[in-house]
C-alpha positions in Angstrom: 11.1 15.3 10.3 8.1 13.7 7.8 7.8 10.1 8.1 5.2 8.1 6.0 4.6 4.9 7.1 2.7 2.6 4.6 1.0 -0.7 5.6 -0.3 -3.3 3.3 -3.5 -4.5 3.8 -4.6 -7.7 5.4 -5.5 -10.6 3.4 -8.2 -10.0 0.6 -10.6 -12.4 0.0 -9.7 -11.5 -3.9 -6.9 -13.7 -2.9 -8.4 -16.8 -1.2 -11.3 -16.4 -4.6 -8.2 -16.2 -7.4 -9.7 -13.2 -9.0 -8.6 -9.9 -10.2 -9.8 -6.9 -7.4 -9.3 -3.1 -8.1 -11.8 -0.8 -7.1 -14.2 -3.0 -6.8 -12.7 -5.2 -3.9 -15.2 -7.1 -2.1 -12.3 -6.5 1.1 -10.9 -8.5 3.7 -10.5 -12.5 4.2 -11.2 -13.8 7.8 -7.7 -14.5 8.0 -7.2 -11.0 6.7 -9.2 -9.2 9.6 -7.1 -11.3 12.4 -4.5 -9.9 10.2 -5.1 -6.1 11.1 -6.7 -6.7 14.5 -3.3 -8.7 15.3 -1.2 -4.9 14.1 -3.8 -3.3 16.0 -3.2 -4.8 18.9 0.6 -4.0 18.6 -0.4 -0.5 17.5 -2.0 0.2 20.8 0.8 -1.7 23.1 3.6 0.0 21.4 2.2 3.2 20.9 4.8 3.7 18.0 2.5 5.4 15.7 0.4 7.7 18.4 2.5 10.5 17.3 0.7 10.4 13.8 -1.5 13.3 12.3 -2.8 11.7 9.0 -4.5 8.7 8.0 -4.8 7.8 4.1 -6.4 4.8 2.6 -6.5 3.7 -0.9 -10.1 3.4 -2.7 -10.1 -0.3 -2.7 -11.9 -1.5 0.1 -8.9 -4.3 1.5 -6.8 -1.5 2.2 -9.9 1.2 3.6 -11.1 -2.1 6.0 -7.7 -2.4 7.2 -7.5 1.3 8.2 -10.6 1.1 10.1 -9.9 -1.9 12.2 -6.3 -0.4 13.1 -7.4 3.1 13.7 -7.3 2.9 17.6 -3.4 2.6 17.5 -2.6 4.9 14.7 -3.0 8.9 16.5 -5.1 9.3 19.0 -7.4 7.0 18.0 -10.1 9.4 16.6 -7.5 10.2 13.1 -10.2 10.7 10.1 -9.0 8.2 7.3 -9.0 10.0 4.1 -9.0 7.9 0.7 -6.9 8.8 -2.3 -6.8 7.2 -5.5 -2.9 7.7 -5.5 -2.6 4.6 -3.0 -4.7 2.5 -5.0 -3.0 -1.0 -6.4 -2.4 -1.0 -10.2 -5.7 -0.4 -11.9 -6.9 -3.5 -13.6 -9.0 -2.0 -16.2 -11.6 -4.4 -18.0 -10.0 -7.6 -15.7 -11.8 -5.8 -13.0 -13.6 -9.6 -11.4 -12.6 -11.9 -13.4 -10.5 -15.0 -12.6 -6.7 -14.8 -12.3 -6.7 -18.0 -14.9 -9.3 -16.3 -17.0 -6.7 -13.1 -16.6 -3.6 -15.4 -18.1 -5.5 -16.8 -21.0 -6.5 -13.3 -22.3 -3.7 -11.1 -21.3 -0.9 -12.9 -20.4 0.2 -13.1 -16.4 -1.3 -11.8 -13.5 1.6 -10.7 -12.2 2.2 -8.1 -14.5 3.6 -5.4 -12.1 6.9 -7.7 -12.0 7.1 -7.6 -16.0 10.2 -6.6 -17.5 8.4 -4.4 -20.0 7.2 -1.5 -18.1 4.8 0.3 -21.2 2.7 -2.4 -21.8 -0.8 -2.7 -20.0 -2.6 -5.8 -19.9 -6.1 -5.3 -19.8 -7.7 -2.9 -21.7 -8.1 0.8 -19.6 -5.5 -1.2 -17.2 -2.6 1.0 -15.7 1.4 0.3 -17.1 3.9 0.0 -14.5 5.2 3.3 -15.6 1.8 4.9 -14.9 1.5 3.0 -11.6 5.1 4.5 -10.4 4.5 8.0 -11.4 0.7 7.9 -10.1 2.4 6.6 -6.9 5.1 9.0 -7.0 3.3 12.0 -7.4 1.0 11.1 -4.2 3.5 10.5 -1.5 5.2 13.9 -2.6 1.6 15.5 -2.4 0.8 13.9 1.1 4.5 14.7 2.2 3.9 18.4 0.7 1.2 18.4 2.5 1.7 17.2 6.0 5.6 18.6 6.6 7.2 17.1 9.7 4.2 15.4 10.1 3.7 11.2 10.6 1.6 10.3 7.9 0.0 7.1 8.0 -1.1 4.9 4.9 -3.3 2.0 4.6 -2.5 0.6 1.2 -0.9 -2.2 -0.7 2.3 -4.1 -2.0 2.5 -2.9 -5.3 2.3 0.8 -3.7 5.2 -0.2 -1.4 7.1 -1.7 -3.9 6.7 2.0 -6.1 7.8 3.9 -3.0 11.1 2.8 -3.4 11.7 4.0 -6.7 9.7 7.4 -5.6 12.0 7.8 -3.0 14.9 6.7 -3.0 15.5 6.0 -6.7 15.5 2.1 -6.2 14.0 0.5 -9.5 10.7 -1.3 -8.6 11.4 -4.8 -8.1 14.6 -4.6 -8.3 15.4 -5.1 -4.2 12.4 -6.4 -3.1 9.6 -8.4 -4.7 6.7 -9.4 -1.9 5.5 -7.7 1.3 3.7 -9.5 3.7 0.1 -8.4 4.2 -0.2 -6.0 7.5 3.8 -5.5 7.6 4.8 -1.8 8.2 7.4 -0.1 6.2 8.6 3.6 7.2 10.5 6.3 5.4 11.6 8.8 6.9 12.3 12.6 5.4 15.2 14.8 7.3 14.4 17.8 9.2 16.6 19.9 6.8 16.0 17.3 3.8 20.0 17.4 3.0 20.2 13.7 3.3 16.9 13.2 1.4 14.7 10.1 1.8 15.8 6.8 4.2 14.4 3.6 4.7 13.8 3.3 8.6 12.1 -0.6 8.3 10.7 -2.9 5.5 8.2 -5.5 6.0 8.0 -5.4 9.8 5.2 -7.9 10.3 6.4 -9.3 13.6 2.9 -9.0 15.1 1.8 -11.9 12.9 2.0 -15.3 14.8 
């Protein structure tokens, strides 16, 4: 049996600063690291992820932070986390910095991973939700390719979350769930024989928060 099990990040400070973060994310909010050290803690109590045998991380340094700080739960403790591209949050091209009002006035809604037109790309070099789905896609099928029967950890981000579903289980982005709260743990989980294809084992399990 495969499972991949992505969690979302802790609190960014891109978030407490309203501005746009892609790759270059200045990483975690104070509130973000209790965040992760909070999961951490649970990590190691529970033990539910010792089994694991891969660690991923997106690019962007929110989600690579996060990884490190709750690396002592996830395997033995000692897992190498690896950073792909593929589990980065939609690429913001040219807004890369800038304000999320600045963003609005010039290209019209941050929030443009929920907009109903999937083609269009805000910023200049900036990814469509189309791209962002198949980019997303394509690298849970690698990792699962690549780690069979394997528990595959990921370190990454809402907007990758939210993608899974569609990548797995067919489940139009935003059309079941819209937020996931930073930290929370979401698990999919790949049958030994694969006849029943992809299942959703837990969404936006952040019960460790308090």
């Amino acid at each position: 049996m495969t499972r991949i099990v992505l969690i979302r990040h802790g609190q960014a400070l891109a978030y407490t600063e309203r501005t746009v973060a892609g790759h270059g994310c200045k990483g975690l909010s104070d509130h973000g690291r209790t965040q992760a050290e909070q999961l951490r803690e649970r990590l190691v109590r529970t033990g539910e992820l010792r089994d694991a045998t891969a660690f991923y991380a997106s690019l962007m340094r929110r989600a690579h932070e996060t990884a490190e700080i709750i690396a002592p739960g996830v395997g033995d403790g000692t897992l190498e986390i690896r950073q792909d591209c593929g589990l980065c949050e939609q690429h913001p091209g040219e807004a890369e910095g800038i304000l999320w009002s600045e963003y609005e006035e010039r290209f019209g809604g941050i929030d443009s991973i929920y907009s109903e037109d999937r083609t269009r790309a805000g910023a200049p070099g900036s990814e469509s939700i189309d791209m962002m789905v198949e980019r997303v896609g394509d690298a849970l099928e690698r990792l699962a390719n690549e780690h069979p029967n394997e528990t595959i950890v990921v370190a990454c981000h809402g907007g990758v979350i939210g993608c899974s579903f569609e990548a797995l289980a067919g489940v139009r982005l935003n059309s079941l769930v819209r937020y996931t709260e930073n930290t929370a743990i979401t698990e999919w989980q790949f049958g030994e024989h694969g006849e029943r294809g992809w299942t959703l084992v837990r969404y936006n399990d952040c019960g460790h928060l308090t």
